[in-house]
C-alpha positions as CSV (number, residue, x, y, z in Angstrom):
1,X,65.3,-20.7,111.9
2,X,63.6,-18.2,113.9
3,X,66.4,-17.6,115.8
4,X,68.6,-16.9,113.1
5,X,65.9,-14.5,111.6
6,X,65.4,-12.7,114.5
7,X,69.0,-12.2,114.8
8,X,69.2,-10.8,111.3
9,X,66.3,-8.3,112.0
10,X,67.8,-7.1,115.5
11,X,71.2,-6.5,113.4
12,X,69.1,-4.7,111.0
13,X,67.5,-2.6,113.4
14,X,71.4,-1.5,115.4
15,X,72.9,-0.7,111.8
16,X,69.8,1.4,110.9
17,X,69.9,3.2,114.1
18,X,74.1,3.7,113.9
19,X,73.5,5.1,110.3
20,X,70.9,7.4,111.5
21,X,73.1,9.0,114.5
22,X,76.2,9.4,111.6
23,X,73.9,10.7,109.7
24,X,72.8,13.5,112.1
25,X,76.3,14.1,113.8
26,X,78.5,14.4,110.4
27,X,79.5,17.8,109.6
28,X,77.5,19.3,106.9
29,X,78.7,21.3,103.8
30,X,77.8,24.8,103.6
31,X,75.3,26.3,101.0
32,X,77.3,29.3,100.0
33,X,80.4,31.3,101.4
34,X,80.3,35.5,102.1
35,X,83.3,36.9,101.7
36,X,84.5,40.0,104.1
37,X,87.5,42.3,102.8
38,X,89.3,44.6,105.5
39,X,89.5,48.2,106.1
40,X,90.1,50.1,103.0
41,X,90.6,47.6,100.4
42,X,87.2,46.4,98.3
43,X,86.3,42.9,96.9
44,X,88.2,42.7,94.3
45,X,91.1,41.9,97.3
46,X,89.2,38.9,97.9
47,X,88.8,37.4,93.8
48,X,91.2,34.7,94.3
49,X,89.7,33.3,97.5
50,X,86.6,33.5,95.6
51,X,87.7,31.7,92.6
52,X,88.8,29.1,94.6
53,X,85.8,28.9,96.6
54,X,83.9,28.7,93.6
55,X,86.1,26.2,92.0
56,X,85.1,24.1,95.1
57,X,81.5,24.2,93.9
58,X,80.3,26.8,96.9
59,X,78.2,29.4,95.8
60,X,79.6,32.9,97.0
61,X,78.6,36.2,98.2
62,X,81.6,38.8,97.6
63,X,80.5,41.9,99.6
64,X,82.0,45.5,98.5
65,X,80.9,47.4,101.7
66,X,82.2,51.1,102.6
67,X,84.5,50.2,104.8
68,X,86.4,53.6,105.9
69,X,83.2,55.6,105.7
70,X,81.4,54.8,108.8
71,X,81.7,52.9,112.1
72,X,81.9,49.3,112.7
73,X,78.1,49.1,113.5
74,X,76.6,51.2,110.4
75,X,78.3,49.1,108.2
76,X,77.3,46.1,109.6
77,X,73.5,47.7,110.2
78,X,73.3,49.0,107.0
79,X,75.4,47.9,103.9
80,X,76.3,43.9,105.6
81,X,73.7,42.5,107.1
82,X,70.8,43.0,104.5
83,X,73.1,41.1,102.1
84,X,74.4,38.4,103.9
85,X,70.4,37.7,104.8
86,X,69.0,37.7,101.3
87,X,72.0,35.7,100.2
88,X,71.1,33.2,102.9
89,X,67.4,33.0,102.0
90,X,68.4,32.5,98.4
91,X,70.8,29.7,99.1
92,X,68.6,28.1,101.4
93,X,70.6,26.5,104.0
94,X,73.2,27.7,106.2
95,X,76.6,29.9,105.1
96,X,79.8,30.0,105.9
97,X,82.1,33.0,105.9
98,X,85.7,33.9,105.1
99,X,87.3,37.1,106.4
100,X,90.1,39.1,106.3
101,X,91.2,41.7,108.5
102,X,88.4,44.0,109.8
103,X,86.1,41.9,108.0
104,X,86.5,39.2,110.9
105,X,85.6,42.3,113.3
106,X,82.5,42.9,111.5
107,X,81.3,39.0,110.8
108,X,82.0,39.0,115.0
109,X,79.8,42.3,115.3
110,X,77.3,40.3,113.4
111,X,76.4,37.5,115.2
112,X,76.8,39.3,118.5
113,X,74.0,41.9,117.8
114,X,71.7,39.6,116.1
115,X,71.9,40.9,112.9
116,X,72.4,37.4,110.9
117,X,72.3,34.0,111.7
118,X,75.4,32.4,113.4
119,X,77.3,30.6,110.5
120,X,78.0,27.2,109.9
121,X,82.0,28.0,109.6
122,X,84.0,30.7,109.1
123,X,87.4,31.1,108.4
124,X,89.0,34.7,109.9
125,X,92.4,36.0,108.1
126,X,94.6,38.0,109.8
127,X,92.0,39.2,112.1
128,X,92.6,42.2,115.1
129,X,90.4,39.9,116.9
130,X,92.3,41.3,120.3
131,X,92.9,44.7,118.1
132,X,96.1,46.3,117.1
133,X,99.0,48.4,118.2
134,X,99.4,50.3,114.9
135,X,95.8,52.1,115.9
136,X,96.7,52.4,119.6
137,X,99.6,54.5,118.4
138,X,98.9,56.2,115.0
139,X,94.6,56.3,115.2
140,X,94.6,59.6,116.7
141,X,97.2,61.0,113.3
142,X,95.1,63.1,111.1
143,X,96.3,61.0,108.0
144,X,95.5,57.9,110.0
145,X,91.9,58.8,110.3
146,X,91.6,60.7,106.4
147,X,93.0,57.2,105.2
148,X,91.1,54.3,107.9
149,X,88.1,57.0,108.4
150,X,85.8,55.7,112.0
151,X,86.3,52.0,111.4
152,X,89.9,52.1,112.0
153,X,90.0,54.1,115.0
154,X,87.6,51.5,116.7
155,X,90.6,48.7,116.4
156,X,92.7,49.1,119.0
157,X,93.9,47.3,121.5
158,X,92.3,48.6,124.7
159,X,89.4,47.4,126.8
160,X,87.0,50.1,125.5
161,X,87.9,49.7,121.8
162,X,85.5,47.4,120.0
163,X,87.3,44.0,119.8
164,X,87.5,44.0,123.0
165,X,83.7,44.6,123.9
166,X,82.4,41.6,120.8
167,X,83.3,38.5,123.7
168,X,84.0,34.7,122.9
169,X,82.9,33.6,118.9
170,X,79.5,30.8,119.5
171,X,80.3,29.6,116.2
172,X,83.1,27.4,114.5
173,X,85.9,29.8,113.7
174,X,89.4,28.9,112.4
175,X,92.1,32.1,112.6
176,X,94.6,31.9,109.9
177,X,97.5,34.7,110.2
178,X,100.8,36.0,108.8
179,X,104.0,36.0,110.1
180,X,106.1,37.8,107.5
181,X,105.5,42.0,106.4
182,X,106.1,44.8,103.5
183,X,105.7,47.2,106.3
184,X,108.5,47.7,108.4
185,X,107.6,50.5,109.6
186,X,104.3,49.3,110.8
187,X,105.8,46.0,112.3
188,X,108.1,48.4,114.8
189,X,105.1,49.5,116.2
190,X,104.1,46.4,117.4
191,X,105.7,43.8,119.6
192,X,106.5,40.3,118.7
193,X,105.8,38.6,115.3
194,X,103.4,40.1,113.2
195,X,102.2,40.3,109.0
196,X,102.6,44.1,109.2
197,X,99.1,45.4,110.9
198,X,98.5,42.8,113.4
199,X,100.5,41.0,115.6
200,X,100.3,37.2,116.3
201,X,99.3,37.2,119.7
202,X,96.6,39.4,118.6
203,X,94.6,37.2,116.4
204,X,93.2,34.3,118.1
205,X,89.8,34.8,119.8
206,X,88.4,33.3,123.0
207,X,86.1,29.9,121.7
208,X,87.9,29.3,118.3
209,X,88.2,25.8,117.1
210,X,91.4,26.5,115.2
211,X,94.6,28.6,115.0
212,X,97.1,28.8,112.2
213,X,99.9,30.6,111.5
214,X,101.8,31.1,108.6
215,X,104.7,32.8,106.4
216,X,102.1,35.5,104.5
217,X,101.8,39.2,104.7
218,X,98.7,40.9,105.8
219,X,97.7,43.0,102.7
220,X,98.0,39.5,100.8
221,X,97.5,36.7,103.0
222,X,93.9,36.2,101.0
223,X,95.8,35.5,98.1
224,X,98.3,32.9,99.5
225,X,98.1,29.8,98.1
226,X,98.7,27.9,102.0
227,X,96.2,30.2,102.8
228,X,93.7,29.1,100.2
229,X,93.9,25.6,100.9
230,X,93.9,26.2,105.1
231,X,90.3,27.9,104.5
232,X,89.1,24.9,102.2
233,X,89.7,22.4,104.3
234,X,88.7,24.3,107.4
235,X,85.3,24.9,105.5
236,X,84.8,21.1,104.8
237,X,86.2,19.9,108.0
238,X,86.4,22.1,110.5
239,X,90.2,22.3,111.6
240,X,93.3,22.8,109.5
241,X,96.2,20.6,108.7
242,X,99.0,20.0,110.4
């Protein structure tokens, strides 16, 4: 009788412990989602992501920053990062982010210089994460610079543009980019497969935990419904589908 009880409380003991190690490795769900729009578009670009997001019960954080009126690092200094903090402290846990286009750049800017905490996810759309030919060879066009203003002339492809300088992500990131453009001209200018402003080859980023690429342009890949899905289940499980 003994016996069998002690057996019963040493099985007791082994499930208890197995249920707290699950318990401390299984992926947690975010307290709220930021949302990052690119170079010169505003957050009403991301409103379907967000709906989405929000239909998924995450609380979000759509930022409108000034995106083509100062460099990378005074937006992030002093329009981003105060946001993305008080939005942190008022969710109470840690965030996740989804991006698209320069927005990754910035989220990547971030983290690097301390400005937030690294995020629990984040989801990067269409990201110049290794920068992008179109600025290589139209940045130093006068139009170029009256319509992208500093930001855009820091997203090129070289070893002393910005991109380049930001390192490996320390955080879970899952790239999710286009393969089809509106932009003809644009997609001349750069080699290979590309959504129109960023080539394929030119999105991943040293450290991410996932890569995806689909049939979406870049000026609407936010609003694509494969798109949509790819970044919910990447913010609940931390990869994409097949």
């Amino acid at each position: 009788m003994k016996h069998g009880v002690a057996c019963l409380v040493s099985v007791f003991i082994i499930l208890s412990t197995a249920s707290v190690l699950l318990a401390d490795t299984a992926p947690t769900r975010p307290s709220g989602v930021v949302l990052l729009h690119g170079l010169a578009r505003s957050a009403s670009s991301m409103k379907k992501m967000e709906k989405a997001l929000q239909a998924a019960g995450y609380p979000t954080l759509n930022i409108d920053y000034p995106s083509t009126d100062y460099p990378v690092e005074v937006l992030c200094r002093d329009h981003v990062a105060p946001m993305v903090n008080t939005f942190s402290q008022t969710t109470g846990g840690s965030i996740a982010f989804v991006t698209h286009s320069m927005g990754g750049i910035v989220l990547r800017y971030l983290v690097k210089e301390g400005l937030i905490k690294p995020p629990h996810r984040a989801v990067m759309l269409s990201p110049p994460n290794q920068g992008s030919e179109v600025v290589d060879k139209l940045g130093r066009l006068r139009l170029f610079k009256l319509i992208n203003g500093p930001a855009g002339n820091q997203l090129g492809t070289g070893l002393d543009q910005l991109p380049a300088t930001l390192g490996p992500v320390t955080f879970p990131v899952g790239v999710l980019t286009g393969t089809r453009t509106i932009n003809f001209i644009l997609s001349a200018l750069i080699p290979g497969p590309d959504d129109g402003k960023v080539a394929v080859d030119k999105a991943p980023v040293s450290g991410m935990a996932d890569f995806l690429a689909i049939p979406a342009t870049h000026p609407f890949i936010m609003k694509n419904k494969t798109a949509i899905h790819e970044t919910l289940r990447f913010l609940e499980t931390g990869h994409f589908g097949e």
